[in-house]
Structure formats: structure tokens, C-alpha cells
N, CA, C, O and CB atoms as a CASP TS submission, in Angstrom:
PFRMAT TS
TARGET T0000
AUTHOR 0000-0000-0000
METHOD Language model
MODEL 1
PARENT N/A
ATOM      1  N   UNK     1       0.805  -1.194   0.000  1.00  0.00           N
ATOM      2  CA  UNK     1       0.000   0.000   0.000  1.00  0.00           C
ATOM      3  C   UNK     1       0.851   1.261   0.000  1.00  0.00           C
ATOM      4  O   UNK     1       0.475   2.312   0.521  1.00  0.00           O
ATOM      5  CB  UNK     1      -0.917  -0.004   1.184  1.00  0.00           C
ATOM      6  N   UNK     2       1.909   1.113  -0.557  1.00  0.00           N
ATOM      7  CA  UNK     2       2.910   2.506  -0.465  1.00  0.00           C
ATOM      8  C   UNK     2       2.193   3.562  -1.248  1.00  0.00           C
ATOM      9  O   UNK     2       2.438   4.697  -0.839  1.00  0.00           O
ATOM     10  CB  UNK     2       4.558   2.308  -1.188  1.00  0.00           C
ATOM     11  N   UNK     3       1.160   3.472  -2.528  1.00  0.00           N
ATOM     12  CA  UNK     3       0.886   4.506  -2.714  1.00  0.00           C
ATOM     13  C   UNK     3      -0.494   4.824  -2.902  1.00  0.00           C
ATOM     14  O   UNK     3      -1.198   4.929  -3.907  1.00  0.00           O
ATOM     15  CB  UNK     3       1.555   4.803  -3.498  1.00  0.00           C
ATOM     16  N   UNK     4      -0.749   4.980  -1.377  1.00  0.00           N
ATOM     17  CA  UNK     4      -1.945   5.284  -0.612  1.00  0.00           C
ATOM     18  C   UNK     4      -1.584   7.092   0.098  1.00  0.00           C
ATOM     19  O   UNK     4      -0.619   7.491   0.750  1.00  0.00           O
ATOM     20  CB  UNK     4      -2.140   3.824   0.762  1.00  0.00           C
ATOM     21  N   UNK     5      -2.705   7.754  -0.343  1.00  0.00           N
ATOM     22  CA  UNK     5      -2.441   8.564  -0.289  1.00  0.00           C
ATOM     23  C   UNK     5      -3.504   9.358   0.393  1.00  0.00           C
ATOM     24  O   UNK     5      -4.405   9.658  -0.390  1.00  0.00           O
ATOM     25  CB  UNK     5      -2.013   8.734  -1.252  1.00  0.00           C
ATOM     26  N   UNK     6      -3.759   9.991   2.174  1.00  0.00           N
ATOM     27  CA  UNK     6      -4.991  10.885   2.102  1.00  0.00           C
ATOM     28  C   UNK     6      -4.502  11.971   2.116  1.00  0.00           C
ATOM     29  O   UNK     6      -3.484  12.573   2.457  1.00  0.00           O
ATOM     30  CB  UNK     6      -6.008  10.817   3.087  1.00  0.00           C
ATOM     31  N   UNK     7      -6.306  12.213   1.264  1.00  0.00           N
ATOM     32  CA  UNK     7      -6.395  13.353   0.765  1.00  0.00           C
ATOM     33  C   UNK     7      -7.163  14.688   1.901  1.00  0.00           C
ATOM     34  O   UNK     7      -7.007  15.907   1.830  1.00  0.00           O
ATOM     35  CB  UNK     7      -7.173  12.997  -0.574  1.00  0.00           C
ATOM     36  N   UNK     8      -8.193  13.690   3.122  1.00  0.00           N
ATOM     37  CA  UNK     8      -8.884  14.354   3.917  1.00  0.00           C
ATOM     38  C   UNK     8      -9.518  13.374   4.816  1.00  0.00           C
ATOM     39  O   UNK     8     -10.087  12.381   4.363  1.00  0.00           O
ATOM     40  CB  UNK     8      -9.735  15.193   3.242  1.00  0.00           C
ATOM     41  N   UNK     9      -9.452  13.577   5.848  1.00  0.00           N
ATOM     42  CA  UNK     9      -9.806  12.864   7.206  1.00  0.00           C
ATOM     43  C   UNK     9     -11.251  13.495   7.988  1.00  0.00           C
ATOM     44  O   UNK     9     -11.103  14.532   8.635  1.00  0.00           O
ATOM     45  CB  UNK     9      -8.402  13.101   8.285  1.00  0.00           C
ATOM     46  N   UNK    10     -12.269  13.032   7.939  1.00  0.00           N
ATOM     47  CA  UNK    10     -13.346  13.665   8.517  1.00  0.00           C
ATOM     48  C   UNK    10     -13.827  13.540   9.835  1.00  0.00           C
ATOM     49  O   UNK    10     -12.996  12.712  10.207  1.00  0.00           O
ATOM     50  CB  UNK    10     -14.226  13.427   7.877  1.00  0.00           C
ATOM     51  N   UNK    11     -14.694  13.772  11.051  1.00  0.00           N
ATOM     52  CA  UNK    11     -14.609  13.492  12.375  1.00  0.00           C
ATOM     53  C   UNK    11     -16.110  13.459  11.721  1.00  0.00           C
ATOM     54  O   UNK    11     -16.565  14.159  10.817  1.00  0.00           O
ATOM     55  CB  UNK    11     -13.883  14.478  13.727  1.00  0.00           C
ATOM     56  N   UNK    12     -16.797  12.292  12.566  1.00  0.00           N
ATOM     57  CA  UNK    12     -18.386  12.508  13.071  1.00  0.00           C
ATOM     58  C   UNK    12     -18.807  13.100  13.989  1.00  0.00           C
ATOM     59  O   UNK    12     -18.562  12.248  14.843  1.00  0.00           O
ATOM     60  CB  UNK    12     -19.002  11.584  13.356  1.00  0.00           C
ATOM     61  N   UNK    13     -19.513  14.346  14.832  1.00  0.00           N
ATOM     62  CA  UNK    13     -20.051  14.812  15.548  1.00  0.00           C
ATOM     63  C   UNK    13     -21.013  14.389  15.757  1.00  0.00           C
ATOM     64  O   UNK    13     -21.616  14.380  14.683  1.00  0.00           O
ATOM     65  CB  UNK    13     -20.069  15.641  15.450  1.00  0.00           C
ATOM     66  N   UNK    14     -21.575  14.019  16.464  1.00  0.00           N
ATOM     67  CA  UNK    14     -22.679  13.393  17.076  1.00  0.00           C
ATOM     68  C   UNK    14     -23.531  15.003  17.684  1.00  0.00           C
ATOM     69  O   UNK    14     -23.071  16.096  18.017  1.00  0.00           O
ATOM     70  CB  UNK    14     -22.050  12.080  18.442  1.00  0.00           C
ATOM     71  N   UNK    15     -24.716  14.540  17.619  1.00  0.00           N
ATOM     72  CA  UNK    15     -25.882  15.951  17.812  1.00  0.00           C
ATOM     73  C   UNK    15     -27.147  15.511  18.375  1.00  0.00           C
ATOM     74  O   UNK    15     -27.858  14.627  17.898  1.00  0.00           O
ATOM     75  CB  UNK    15     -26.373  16.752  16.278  1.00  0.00           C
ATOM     76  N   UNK    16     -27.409  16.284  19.572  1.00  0.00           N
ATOM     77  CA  UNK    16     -28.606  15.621  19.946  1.00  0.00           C
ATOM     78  C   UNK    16     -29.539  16.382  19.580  1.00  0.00           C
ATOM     79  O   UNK    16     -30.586  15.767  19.381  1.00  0.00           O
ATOM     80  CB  UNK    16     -28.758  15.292  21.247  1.00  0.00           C
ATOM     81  N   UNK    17     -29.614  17.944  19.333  1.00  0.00           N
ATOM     82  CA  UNK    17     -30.647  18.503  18.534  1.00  0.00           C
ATOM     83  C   UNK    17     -29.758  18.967  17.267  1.00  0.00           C
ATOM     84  O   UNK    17     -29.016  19.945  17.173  1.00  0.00           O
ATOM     85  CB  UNK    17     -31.516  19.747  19.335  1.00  0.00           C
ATOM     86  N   UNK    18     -30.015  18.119  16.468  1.00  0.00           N
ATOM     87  CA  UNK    18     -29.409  18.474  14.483  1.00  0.00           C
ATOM     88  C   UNK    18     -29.836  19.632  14.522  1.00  0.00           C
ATOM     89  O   UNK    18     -29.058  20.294  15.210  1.00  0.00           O
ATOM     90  CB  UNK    18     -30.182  17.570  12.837  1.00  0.00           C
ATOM     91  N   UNK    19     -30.629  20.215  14.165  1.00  0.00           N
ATOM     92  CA  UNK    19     -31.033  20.910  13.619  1.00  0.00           C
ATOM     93  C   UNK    19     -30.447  22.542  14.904  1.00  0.00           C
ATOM     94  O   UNK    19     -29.772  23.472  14.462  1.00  0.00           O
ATOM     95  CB  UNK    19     -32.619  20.306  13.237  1.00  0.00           C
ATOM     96  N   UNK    20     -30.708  22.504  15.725  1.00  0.00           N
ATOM     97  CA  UNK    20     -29.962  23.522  16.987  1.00  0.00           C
ATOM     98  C   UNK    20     -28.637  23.661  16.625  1.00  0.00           C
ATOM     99  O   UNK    20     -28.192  24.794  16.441  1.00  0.00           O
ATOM    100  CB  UNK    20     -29.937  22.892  18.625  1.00  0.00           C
ATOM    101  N   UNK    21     -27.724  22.387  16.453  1.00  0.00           N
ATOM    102  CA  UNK    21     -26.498  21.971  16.097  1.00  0.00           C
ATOM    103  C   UNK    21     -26.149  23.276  15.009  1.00  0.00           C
ATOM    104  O   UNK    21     -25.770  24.448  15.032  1.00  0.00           O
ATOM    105  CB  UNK    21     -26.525  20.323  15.466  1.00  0.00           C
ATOM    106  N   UNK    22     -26.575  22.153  14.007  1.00  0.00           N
ATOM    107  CA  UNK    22     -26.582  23.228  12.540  1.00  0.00           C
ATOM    108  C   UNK    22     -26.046  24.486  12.782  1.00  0.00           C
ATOM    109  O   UNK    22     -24.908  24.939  12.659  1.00  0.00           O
ATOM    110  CB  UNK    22     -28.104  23.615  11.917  1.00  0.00           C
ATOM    111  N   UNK    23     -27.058  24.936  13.137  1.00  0.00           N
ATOM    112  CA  UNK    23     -27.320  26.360  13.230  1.00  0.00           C
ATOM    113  C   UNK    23     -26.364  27.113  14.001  1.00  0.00           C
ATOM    114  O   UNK    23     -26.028  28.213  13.563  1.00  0.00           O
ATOM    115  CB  UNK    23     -28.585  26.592  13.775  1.00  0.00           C
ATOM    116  N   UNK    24     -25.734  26.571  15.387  1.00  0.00           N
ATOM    117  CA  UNK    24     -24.607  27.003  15.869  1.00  0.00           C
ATOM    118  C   UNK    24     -23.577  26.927  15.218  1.00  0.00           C
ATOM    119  O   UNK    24     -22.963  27.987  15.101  1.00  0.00           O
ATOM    120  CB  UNK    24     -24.382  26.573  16.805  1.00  0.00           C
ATOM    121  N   UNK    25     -23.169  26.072  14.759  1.00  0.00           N
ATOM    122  CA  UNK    25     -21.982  26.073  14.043  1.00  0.00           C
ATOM    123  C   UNK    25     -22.278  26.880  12.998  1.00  0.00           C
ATOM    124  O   UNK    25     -21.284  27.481  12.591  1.00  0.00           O
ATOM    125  CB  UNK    25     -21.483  24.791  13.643  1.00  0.00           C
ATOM    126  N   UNK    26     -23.418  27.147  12.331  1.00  0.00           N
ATOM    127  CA  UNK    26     -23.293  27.835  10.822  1.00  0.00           C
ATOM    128  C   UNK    26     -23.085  29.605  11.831  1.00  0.00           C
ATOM    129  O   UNK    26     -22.966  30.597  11.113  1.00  0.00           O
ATOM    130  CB  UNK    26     -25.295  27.525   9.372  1.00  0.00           C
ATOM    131  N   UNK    27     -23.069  29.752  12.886  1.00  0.00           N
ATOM    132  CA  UNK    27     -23.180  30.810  13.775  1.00  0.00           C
ATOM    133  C   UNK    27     -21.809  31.462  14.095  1.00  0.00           C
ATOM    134  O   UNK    27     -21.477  32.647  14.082  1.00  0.00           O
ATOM    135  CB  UNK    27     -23.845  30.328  14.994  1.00  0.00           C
ATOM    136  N   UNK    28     -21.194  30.472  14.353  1.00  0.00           N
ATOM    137  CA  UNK    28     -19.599  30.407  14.640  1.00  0.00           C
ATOM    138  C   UNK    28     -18.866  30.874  13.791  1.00  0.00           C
ATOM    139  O   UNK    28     -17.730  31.306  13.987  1.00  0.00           O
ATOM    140  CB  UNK    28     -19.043  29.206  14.800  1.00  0.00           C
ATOM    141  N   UNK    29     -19.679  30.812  12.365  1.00  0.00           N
ATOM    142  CA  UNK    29     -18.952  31.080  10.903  1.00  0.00           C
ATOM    143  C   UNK    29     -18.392  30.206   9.736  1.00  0.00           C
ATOM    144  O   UNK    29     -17.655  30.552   8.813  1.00  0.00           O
ATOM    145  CB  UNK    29     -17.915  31.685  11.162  1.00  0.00           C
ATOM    146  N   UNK    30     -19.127  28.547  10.116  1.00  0.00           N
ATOM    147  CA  UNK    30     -19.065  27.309   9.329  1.00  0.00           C
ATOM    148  C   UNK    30     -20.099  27.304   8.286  1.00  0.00           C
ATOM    149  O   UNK    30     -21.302  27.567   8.261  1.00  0.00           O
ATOM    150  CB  UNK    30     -19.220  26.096  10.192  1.00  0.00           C
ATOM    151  N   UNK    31     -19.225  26.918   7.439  1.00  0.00           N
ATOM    152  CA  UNK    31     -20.098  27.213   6.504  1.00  0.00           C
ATOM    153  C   UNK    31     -20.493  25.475   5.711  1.00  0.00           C
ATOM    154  O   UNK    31     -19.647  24.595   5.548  1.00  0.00           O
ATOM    155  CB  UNK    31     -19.296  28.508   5.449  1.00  0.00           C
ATOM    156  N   UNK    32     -21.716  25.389   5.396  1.00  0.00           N
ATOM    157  CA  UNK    32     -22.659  24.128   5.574  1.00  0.00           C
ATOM    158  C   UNK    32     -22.985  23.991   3.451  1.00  0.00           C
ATOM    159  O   UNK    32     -23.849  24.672   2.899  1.00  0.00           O
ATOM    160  CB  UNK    32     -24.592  24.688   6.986  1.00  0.00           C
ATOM    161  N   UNK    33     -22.320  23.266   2.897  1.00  0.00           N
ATOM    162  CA  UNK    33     -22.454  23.272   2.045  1.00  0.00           C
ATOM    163  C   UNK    33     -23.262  22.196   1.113  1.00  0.00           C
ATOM    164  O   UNK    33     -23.576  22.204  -0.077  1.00  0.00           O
ATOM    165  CB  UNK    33     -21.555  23.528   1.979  1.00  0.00           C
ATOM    166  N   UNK    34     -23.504  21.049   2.433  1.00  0.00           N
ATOM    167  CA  UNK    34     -24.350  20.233   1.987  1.00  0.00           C
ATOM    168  C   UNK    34     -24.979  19.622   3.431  1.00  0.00           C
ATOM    169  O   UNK    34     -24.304  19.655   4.460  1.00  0.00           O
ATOM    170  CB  UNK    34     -23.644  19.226   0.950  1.00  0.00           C
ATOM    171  N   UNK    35     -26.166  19.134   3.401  1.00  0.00           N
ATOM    172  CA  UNK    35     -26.950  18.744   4.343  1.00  0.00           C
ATOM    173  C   UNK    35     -28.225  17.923   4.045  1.00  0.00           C
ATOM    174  O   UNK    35     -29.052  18.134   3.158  1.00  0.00           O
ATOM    175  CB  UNK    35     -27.223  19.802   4.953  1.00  0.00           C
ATOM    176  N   UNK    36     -28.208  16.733   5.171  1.00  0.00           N
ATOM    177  CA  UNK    36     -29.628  16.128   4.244  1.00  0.00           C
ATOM    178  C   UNK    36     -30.528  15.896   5.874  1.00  0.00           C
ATOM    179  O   UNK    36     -30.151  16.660   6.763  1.00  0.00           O
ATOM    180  CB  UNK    36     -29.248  14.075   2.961  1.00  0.00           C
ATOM    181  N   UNK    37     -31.364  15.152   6.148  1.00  0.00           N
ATOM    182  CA  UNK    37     -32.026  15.302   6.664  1.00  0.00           C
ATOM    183  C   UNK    37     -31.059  14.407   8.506  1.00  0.00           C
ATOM    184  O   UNK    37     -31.395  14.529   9.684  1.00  0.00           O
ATOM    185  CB  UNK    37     -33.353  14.869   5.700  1.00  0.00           C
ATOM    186  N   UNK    38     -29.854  13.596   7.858  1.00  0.00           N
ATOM    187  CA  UNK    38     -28.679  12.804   9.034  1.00  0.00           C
ATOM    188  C   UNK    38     -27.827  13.649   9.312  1.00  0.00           C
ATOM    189  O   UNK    38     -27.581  14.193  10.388  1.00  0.00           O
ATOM    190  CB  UNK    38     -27.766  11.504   8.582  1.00  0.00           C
ATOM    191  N   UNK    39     -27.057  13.836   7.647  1.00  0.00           N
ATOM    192  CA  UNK    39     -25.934  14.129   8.077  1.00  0.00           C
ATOM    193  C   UNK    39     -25.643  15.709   7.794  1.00  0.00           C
ATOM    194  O   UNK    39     -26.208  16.216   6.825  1.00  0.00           O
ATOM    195  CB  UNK    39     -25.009  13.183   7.489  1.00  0.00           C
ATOM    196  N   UNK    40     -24.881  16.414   8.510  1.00  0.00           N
ATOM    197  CA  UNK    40     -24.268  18.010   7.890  1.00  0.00           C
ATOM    198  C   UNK    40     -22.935  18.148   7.271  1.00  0.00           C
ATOM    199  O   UNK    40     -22.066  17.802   8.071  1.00  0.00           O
ATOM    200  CB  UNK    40     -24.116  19.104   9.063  1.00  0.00           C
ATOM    201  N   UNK    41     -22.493  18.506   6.206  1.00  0.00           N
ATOM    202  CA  UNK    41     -21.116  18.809   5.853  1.00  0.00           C
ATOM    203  C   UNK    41     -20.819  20.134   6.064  1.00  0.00           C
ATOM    204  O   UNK    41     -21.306  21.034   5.379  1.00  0.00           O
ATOM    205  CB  UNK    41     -20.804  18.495   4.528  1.00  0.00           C
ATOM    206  N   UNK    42     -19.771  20.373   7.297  1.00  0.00           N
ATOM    207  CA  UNK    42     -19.966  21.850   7.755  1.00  0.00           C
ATOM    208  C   UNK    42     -18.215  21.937   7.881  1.00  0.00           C
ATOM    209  O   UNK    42     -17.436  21.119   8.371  1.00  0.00           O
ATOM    210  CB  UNK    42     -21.109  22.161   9.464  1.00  0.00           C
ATOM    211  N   UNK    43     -17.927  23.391   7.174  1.00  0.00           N
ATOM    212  CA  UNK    43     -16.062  23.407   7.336  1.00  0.00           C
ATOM    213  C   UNK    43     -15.913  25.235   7.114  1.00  0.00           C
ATOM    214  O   UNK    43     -16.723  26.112   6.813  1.00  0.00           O
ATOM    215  CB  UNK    43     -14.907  22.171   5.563  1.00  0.00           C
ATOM    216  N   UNK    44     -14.662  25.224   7.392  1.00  0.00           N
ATOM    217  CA  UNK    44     -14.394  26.636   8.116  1.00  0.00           C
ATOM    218  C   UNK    44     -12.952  26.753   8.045  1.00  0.00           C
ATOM    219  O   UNK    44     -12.245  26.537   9.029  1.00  0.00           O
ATOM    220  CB  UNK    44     -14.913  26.756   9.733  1.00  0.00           C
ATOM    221  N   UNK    45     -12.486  27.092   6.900  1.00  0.00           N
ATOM    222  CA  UNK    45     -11.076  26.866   5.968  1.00  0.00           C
ATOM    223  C   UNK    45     -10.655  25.831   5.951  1.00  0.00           C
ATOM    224  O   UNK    45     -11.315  25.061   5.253  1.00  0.00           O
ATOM    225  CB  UNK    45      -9.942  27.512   6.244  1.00  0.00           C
ATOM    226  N   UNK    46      -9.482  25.254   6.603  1.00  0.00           N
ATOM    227  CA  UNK    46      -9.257  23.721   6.606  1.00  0.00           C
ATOM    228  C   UNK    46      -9.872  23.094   6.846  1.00  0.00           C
ATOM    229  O   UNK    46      -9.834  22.013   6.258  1.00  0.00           O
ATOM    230  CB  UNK    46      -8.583  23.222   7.110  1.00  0.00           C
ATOM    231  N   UNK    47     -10.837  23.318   7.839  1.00  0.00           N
ATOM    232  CA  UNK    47     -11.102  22.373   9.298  1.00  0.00           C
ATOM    233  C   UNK    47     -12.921  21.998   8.383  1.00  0.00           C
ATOM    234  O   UNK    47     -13.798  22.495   7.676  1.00  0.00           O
ATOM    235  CB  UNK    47     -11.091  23.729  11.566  1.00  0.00           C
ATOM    236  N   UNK    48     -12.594  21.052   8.947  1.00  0.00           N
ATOM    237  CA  UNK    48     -14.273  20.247   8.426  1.00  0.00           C
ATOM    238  C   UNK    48     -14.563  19.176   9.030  1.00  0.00           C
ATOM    239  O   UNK    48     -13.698  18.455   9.529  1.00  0.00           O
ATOM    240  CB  UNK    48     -14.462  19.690   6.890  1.00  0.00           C
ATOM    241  N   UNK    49     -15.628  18.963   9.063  1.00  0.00           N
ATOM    242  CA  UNK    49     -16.218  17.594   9.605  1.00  0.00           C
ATOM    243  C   UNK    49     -17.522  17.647   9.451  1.00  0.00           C
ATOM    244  O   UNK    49     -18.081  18.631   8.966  1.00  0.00           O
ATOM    245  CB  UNK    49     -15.955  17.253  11.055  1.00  0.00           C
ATOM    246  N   UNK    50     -18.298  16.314   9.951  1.00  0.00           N
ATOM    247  CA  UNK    50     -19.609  15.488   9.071  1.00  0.00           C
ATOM    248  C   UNK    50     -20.713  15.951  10.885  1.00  0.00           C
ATOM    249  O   UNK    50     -20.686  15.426  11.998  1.00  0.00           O
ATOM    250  CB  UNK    50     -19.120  12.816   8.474  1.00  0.00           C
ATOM    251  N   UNK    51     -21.016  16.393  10.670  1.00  0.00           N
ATOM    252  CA  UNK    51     -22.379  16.728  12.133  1.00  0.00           C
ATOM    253  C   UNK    51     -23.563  15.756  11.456  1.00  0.00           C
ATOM    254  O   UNK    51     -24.266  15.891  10.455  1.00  0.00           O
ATOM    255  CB  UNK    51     -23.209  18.990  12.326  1.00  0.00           C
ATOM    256  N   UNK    52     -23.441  14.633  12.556  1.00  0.00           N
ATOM    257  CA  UNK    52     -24.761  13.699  12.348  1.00  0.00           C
ATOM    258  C   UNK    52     -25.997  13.801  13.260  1.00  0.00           C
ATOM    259  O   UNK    52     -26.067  14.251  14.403  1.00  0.00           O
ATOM    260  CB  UNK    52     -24.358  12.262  12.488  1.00  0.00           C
ATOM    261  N   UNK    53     -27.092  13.198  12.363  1.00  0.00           N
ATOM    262  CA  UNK    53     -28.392  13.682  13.405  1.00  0.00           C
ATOM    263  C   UNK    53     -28.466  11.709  14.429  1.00  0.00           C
ATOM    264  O   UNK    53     -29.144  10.702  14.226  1.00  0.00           O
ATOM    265  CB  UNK    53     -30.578  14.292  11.926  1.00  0.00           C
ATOM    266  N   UNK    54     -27.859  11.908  15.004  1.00  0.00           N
ATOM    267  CA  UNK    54     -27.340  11.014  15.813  1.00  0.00           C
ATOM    268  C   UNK    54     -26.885  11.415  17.436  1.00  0.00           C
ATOM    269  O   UNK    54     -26.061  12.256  17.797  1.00  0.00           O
ATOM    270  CB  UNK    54     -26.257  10.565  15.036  1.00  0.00           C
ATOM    271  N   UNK    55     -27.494  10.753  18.035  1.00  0.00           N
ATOM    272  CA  UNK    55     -26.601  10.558  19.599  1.00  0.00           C
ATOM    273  C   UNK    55     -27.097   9.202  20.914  1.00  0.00           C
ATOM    274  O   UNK    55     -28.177   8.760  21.305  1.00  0.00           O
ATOM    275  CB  UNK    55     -26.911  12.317  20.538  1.00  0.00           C
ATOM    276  N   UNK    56     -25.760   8.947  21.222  1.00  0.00           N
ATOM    277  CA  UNK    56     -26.063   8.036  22.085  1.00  0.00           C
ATOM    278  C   UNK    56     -24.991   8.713  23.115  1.00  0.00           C
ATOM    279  O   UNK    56     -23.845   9.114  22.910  1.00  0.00           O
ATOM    280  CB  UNK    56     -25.927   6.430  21.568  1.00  0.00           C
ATOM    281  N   UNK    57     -25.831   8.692  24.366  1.00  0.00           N
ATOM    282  CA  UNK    57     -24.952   9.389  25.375  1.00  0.00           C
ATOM    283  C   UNK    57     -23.489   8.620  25.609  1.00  0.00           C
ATOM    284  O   UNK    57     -22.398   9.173  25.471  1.00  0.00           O
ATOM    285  CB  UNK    57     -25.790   9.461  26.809  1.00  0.00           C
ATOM    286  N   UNK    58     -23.697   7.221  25.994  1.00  0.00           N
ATOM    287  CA  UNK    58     -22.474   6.310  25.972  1.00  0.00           C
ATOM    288  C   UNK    58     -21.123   6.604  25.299  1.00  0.00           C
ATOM    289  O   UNK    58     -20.020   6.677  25.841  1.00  0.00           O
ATOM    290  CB  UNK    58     -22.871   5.172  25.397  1.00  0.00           C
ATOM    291  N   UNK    59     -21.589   6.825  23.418  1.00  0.00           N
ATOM    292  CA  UNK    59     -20.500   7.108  22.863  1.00  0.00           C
ATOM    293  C   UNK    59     -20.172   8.355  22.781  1.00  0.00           C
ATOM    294  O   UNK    59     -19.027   8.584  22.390  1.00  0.00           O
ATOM    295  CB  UNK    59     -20.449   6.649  21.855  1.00  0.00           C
ATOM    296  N   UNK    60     -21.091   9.551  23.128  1.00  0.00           N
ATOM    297  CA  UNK    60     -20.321  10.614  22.734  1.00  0.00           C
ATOM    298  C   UNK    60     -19.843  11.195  23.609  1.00  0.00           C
ATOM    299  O   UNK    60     -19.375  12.303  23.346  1.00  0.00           O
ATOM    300  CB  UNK    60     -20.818  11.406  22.074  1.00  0.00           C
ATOM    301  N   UNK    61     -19.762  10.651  25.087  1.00  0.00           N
ATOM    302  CA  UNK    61     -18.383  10.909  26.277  1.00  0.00           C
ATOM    303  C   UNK    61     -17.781  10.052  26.003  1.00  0.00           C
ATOM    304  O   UNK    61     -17.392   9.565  27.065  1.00  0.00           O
ATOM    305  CB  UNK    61     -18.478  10.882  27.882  1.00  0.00           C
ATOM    306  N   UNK    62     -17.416   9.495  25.196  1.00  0.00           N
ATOM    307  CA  UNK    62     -16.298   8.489  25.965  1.00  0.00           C
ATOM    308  C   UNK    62     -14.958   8.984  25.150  1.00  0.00           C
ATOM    309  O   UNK    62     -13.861   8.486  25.406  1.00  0.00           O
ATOM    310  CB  UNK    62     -16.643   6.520  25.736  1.00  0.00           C
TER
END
């Protein structure tokens, strides 16, 4: 696999109100360029990651 190459690494955020979520971050100054009714694609020069309409308390302290 030597020429394996990434290009971009994404984090899942977990959200217990999506839609509250959203909106803060688009607040902060992220900008949301695609979104469906799960998942958010939200990034803010480099930095990006996937905000899901998802949460389980268990996993998202740990």
C-alpha cells in the first residue's frame, strides 16, 4: 500500500438537537455546504467535519 495517499480525514459529531447543532456552528462562521435530513457537511477553511443527526450518550463521552 505505499501509494496510498490521504487526501482528507473527517470526524463525526454526534448531535442531539441536528437541527440547533446546525445552526450554531453555521453561527460560529461554518459554513454548511451540503446537508440532508442525518448528516451536515460543515467546514471553516481547513477544518471540516460530518455533524450527524445522531446521539447516544455512551458514545459521545467516551
Amino acid at each position: 500500500m505505499s501509494n496510498l495517499t490521504a487526501i482528507e480525514l473527517k470526524a463525526f459529531v454526534p448531535a442531539r438537537d441536528f437541527a440547533l447543532s446546525r445552526q450554531f456552528y453555521q453561527d460560529l462562521g461554518f459554513v454548511m455546504p451540503w446537508s440532508d435530513d442525518n448528516l451536515a457537511y460543515l467546514h471553516h477553511g481547513k477544518c471540516c467535519f460530518m455533524l450527524q443527526n445522531f446521539y447516544v450518550k455512551e458514545l459521545a463521552e467516551t
